[in-house]
C-alpha positions in Angstrom: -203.4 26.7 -38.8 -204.6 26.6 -42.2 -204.2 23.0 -42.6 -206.1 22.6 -39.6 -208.8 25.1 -40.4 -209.6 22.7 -44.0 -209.5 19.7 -42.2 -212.3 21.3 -40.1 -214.6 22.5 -43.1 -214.0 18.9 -45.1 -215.1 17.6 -41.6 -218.3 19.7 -41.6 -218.9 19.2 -45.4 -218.6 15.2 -45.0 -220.8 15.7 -42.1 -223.4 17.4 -44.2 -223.3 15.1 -47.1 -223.8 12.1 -44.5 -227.1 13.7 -42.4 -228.3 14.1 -45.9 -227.9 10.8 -47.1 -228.9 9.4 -43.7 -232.4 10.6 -43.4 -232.9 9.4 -46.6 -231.3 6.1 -45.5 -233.6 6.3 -42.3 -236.5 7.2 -43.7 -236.6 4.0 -46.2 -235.4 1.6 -44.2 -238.3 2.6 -41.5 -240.9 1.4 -44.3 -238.6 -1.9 -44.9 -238.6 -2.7 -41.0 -242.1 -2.0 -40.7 -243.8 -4.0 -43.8 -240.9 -6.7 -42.9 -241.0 -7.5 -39.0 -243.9 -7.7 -36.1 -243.3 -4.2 -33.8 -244.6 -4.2 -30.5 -248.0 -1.9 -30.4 -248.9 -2.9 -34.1 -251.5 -5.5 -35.1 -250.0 -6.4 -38.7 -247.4 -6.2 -41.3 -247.4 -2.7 -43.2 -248.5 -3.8 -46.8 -245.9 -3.2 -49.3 -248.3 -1.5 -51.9 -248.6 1.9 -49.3 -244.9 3.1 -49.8 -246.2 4.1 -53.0 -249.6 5.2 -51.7 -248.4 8.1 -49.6 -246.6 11.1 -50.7 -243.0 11.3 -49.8 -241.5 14.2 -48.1 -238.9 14.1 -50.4 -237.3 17.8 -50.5 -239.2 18.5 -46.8 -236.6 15.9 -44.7 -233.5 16.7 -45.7 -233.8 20.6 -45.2 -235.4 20.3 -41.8 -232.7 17.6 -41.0 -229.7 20.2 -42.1 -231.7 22.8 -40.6 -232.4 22.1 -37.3 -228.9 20.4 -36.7 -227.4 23.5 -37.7 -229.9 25.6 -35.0 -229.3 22.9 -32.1 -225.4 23.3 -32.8 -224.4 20.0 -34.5 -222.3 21.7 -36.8 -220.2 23.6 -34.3 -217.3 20.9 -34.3 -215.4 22.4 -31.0 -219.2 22.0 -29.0 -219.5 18.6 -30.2 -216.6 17.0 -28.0 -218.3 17.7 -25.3 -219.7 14.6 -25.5 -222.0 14.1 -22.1 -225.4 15.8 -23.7 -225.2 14.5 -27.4 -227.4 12.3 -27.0 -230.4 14.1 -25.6 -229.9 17.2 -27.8 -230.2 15.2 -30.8 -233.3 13.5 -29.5 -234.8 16.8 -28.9 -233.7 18.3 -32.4 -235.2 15.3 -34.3 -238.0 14.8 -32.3 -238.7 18.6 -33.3 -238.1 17.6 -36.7 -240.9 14.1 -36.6 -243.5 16.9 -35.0 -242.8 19.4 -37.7 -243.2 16.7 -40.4 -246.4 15.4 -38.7 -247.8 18.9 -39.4 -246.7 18.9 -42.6 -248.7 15.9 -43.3 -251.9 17.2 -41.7 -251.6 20.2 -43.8 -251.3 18.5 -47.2 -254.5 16.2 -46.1 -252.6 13.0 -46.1 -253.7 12.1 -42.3 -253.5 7.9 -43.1 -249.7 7.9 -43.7 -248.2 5.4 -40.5 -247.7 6.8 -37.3 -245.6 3.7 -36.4 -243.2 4.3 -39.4 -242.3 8.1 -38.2 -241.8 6.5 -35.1 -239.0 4.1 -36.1 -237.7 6.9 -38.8 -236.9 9.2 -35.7 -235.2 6.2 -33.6 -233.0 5.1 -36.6 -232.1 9.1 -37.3 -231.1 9.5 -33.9 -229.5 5.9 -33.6 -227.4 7.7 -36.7 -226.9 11.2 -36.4 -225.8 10.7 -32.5 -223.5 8.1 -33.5 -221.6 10.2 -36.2 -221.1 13.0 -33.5 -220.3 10.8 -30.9 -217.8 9.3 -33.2 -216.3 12.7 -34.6 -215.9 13.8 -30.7 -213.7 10.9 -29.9 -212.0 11.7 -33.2 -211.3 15.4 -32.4 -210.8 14.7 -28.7 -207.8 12.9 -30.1 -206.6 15.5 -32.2 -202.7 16.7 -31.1 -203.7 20.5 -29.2 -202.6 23.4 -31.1 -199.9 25.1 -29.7 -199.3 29.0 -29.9 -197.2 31.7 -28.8 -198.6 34.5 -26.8 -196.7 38.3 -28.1 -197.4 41.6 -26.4 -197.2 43.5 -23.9 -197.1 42.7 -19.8 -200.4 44.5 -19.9 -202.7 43.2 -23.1 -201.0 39.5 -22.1 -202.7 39.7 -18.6 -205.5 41.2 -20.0 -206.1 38.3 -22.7 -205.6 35.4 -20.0 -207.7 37.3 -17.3 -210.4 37.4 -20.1 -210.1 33.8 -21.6 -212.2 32.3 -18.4 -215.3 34.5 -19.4 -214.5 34.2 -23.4 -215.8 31.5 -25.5 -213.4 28.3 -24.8 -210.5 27.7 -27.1 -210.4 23.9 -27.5 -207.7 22.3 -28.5 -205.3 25.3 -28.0 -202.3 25.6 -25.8 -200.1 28.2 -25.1 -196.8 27.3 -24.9 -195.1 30.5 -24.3 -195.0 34.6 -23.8 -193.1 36.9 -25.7 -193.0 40.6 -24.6 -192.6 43.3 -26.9 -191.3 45.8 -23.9 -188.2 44.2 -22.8 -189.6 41.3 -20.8 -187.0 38.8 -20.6 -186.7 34.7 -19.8 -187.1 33.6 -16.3 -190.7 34.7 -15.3 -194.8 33.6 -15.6 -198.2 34.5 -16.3 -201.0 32.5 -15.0 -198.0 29.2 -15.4 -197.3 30.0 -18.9 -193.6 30.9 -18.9 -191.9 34.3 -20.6 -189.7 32.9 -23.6 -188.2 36.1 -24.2 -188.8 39.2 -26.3 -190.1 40.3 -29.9 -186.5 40.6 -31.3 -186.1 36.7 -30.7 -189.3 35.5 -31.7 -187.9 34.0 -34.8 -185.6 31.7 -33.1 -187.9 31.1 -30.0 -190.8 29.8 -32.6 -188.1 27.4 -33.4 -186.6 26.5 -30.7 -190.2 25.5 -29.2 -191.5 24.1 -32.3 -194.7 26.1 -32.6 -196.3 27.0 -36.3 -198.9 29.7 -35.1 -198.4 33.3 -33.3 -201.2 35.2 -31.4 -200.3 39.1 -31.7 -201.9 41.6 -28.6 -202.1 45.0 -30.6 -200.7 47.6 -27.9 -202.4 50.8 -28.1 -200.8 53.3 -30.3 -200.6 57.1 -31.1 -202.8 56.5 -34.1 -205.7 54.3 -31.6 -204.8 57.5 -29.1 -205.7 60.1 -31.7 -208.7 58.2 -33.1 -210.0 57.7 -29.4 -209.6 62.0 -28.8 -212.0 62.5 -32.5 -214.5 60.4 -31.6 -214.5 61.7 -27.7 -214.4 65.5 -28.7 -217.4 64.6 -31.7 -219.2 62.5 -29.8 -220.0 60.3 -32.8 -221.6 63.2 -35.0 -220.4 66.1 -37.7 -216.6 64.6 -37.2 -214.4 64.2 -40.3 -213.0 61.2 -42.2 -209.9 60.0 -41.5 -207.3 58.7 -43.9 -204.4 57.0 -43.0 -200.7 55.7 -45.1 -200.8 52.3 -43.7 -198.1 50.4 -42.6 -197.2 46.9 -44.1 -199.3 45.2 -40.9 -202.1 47.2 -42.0 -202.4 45.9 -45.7 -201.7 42.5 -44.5 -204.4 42.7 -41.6 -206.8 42.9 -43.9 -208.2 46.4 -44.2 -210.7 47.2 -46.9 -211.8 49.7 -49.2 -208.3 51.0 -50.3 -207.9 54.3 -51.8 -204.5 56.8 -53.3 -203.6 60.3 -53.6 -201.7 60.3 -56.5 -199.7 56.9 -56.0 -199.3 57.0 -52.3 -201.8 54.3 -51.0 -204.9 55.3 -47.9 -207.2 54.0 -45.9 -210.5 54.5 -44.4 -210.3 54.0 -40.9 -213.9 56.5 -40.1 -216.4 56.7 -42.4 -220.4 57.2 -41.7 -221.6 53.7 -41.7 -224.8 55.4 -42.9 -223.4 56.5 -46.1 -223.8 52.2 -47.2 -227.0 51.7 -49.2 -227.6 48.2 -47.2 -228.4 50.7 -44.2 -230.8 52.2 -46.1 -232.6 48.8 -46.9 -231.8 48.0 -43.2 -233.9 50.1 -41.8 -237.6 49.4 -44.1 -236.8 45.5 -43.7 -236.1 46.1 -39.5 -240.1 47.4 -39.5 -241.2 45.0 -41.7 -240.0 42.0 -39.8 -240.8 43.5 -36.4 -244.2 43.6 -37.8 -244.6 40.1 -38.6 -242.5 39.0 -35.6 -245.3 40.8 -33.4 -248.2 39.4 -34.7 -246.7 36.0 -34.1 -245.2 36.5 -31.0 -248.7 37.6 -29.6 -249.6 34.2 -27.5 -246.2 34.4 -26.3 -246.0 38.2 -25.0 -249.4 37.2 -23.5 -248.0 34.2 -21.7 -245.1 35.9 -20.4 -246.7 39.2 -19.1 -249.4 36.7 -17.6 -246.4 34.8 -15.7 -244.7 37.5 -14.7 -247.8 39.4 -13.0 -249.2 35.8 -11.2 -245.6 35.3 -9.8 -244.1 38.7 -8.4 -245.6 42.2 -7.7 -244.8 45.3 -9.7 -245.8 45.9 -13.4 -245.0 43.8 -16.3 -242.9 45.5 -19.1 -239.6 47.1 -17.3 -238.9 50.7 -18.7 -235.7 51.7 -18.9 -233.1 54.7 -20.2 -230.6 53.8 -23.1 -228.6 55.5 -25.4 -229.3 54.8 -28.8 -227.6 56.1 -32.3 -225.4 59.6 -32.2 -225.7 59.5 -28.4 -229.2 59.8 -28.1 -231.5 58.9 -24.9 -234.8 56.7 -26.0 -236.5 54.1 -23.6 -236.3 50.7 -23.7 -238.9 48.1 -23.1 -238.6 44.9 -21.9 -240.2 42.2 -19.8 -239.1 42.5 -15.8 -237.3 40.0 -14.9 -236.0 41.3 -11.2 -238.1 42.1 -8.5 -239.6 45.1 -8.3 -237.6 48.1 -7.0 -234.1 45.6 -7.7 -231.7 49.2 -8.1 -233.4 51.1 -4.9 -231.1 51.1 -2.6 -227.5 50.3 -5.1 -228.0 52.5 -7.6 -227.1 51.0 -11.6 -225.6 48.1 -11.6 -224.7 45.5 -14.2 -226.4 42.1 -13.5 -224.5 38.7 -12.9 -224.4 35.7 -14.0 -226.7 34.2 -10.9 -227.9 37.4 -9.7 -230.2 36.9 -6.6 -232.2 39.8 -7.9 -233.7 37.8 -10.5 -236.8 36.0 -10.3 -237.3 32.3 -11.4 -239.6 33.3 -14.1 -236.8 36.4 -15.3 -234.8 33.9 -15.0 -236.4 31.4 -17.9 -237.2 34.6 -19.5 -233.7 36.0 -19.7 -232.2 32.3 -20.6 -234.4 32.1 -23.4 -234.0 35.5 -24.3 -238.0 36.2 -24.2 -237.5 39.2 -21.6 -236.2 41.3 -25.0 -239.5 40.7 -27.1 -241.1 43.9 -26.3 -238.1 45.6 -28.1 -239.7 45.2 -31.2 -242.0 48.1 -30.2 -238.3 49.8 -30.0 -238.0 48.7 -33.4 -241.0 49.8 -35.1 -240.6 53.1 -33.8 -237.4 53.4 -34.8 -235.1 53.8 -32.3 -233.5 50.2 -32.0 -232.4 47.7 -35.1 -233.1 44.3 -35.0 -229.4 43.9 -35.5 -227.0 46.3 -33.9 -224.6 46.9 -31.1 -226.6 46.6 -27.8 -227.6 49.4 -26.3 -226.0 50.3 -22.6 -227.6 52.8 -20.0 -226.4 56.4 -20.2 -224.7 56.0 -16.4 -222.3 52.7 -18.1 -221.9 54.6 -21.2 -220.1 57.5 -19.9 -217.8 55.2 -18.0 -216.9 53.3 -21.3 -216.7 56.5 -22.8 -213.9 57.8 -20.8 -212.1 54.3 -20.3 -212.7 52.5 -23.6 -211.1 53.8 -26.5 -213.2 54.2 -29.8 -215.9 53.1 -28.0 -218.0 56.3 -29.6 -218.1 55.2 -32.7 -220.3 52.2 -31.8 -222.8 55.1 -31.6 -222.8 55.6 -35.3 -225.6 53.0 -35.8 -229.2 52.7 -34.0 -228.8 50.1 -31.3 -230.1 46.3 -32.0 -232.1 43.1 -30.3 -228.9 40.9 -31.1 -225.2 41.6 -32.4 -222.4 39.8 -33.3 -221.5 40.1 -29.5 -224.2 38.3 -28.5 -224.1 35.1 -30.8 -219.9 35.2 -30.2 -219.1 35.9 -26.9 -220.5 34.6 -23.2 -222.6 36.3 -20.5 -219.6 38.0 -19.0 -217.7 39.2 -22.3 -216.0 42.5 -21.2 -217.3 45.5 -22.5 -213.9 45.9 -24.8 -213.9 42.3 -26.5 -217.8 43.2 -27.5 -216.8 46.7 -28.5 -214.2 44.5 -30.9 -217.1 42.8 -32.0 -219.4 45.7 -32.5 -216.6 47.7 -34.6 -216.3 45.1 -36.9 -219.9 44.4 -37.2 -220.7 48.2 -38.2 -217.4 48.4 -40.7 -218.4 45.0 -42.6 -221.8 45.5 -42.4 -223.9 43.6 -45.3 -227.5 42.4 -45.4 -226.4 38.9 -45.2 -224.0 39.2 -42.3 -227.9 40.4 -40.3 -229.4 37.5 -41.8 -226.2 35.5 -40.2 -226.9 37.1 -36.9 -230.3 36.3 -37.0 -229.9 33.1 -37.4 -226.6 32.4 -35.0 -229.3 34.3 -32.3 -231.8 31.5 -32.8 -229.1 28.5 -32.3 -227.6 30.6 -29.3 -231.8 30.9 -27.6 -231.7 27.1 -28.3 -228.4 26.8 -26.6 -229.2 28.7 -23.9 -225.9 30.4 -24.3 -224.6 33.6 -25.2 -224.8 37.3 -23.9 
């Protein structure tokens, strides 16, 4: 696994180094073909003398190139095999990149640099930065599949391979085998992927099958048990930190922020997020950039509001109960996407994946994730984050409550636009993978992992993928 994960970030780094030296290569040989060879659409030779006449956007290319390659998902290696819209993504990404250089010109007064030679700059840069990824996809596509072992319980296995449909796709990974950790023996299946034998064996069956990595399903414990009945009976406030002797597994997991009692060795397993002065600073920058984010979103809102009443009776901002931080009800505001009236007759229910409800304008709006603009009221009054565990209505969050354990604690923090949910799992994620996601979002929590999000929820809006 390891090898494997460097020969992914050399990949990536050479992949870098090469867009960067491209665009430069691009953007110079676009002067040469023009002041060299008759184009269609052009009257004469570009004379030599005006490469030195205009000003160069020397620092301006290569960050806009990295940039928006980066946003469109060019560096996501397992995305890239998929081979069939390459192609077009890339001429949208650089043709984005030509306009925004075009206004960067205009700006700086120079209007008489050639129009022709940003022309045949963002053919060659396409010509060359779809040709690299088409080349790395056959490359990859080639690459021998990882194969794993599969350890847990009957339960967590079928509860992993029920979820893998609706999880983010694991290319390149293949399960070879199941090993139970409750007695399931040789002889049986899950889904086609055969039961090897049981946890005691695992040494010999890793051999025997010739595999190098091992996937571990935690089974719930007395310790997840007791954790789940504090945060239940507190209800996320006033409860008590927790200290724990942990095991071997635990140290080698990971866990941070160690601490001792004499020379015994604990661990933090609740604390109040709150307590972290990056929360703090959190919470003055969320109002700040909601602020700014407003003013320029302004033709936008308009536009959509505008859409939204021309198409489909009923008002335009949907109102809606949520719970926010310590368990609290505020209301939400977003665009409507559904017709009017859409839970009338069934009551709450969690929308689909092609829900008929849904209007064709919702549905642009929800794809592009405009519909959750207005939140930014929710964030200037200070009730929502910009990042943060999304917040679920008060009818869903009782269920979760009573069938999901620890999933209280999400409640510790205010409730945000995006999460680490959003930008890593799909639309139909199950509530306890992006609980997973939320915990470890709130107990890692720095000001650059929100500046991380942020930017993982532009690529995903450009995507179109996501929760």
């Amino acid at each position: 696994m390891r090898q494997r994960t460097l020969s992914y970030q050399a990949t990536l780094l050479c992949l870098v180094l090469a867009d960067l030296l491209w665009v430069v290569v691009a953007y110079v040989a676009a002067f040469w073909l023009r002041m060299s060879f008759p184009l269609p659409l052009t009257t004469d030779l570009l004379p030599v003398s005006r490469f030195s006449e205009v000003t160069h956007p020397v620092f301006f290319l290569p960050l806009t190139q990295v940039g928006l390659l980066y946003f469109f998902g060019f560096y996501d290696l397992h995305a890239i095999q998929h081979q069939g819209r390459v192609v077009t993504r890339v001429i949208t990404a650089l043709g984005v990149q030509v306009l925004a250089t075009t206004t960067w010109y205009f700006f700086r007064g120079d209007l008489f640099f050639p129009r022709s030679v940003l022309v045949l700059f963002w053919l060659l840069n396409t010509a060359g930065v779809a040709g690299m990824r088409l080349w790395i996809a056959s490359r990859l596509g080639r690459v021998r599949p990882l194969a794993v072992l599969l350890v847990g319980t009957v339960e967590e296995v079928r509860t992993f391979l029920a979820g893998l449909p609706s999880l983010r796709p694991f290319p390149q990974l293949r399960i070879v085998g199941l090993v139970g950790v409750n007695g399931t023996g040789s002889g049986q299946e899950e889904m086609g992927i055969p039961w090897l034998g049981r946890a005691e064996d695992l040494h010999w069956i890793a051999r025997e099958v010739q595999v190098k990595d091992i996937i571990v399903l935690s089974p719930t414990t007395w310790k997840d048990t007791f954790v789940d009945h504090l945060l239940r009976s507190c209800n996320g406030t006033d409860r008590p930190r927790v200290l724990v002797v942990p095991s071997v597994y635990d140290i080698l997991v990971g866990r941070v922020a160690p601490l001792r009692l004499h020379d015994v060795p604990l661990v933090e397993v609740l604390k109040d997020p709150q307590e972290d002065m990056a929360f703090l600073i959190k919470g003055v920058l969320d109002r700040v950039i909601a602020g700014l984010l407003l003013v320029l979103a302004t033709p936008l809102l308009c536009l959509a509001g505008l859409l939204i009443k021309c198409t489909s009776p009923g008002p335009m901002l949907y109102r809606q109960q949520r719970i926010g931080r310590g368990g609290k009800v505020f209301t939400l505001y977003k665009f409507r996407t559904m017709v009017d009236g859409a839970e009338t007759h069934t009551g709450p229910v969690l929308a689909s994946r092609k829900d008929e409800r849904v209007t064709w304008v919702g549905r642009i709006l929800r794809d592009s994730r405009i519909d959750e603009l207005p939140q930014l009221f929710n964030v200037l009054n200070g009730t929502m984050s910009l990042v943060g565990p999304r917040p679920e209505r008060p009818e869903f969050v009782q269920e979760f409550l009573r069938t999901i354990p620890g999933y209280a604690e999400r409640l510790q923090v205010k409730p945000g636009l995006t999460g680490l949910a959003q930008v890593n799992g799909e639309y139909h994620t199950t509530p306890e993978y992006k609980l997973k996601y939320d915990l470890a979002y709130i107990y890692n929590y720095s000001l650059w992992l929100d500046v991380r999000i942020l930017a993982e929820t532009v690529k995903v809006m450009l995507m179109r993928r996501g929760v």
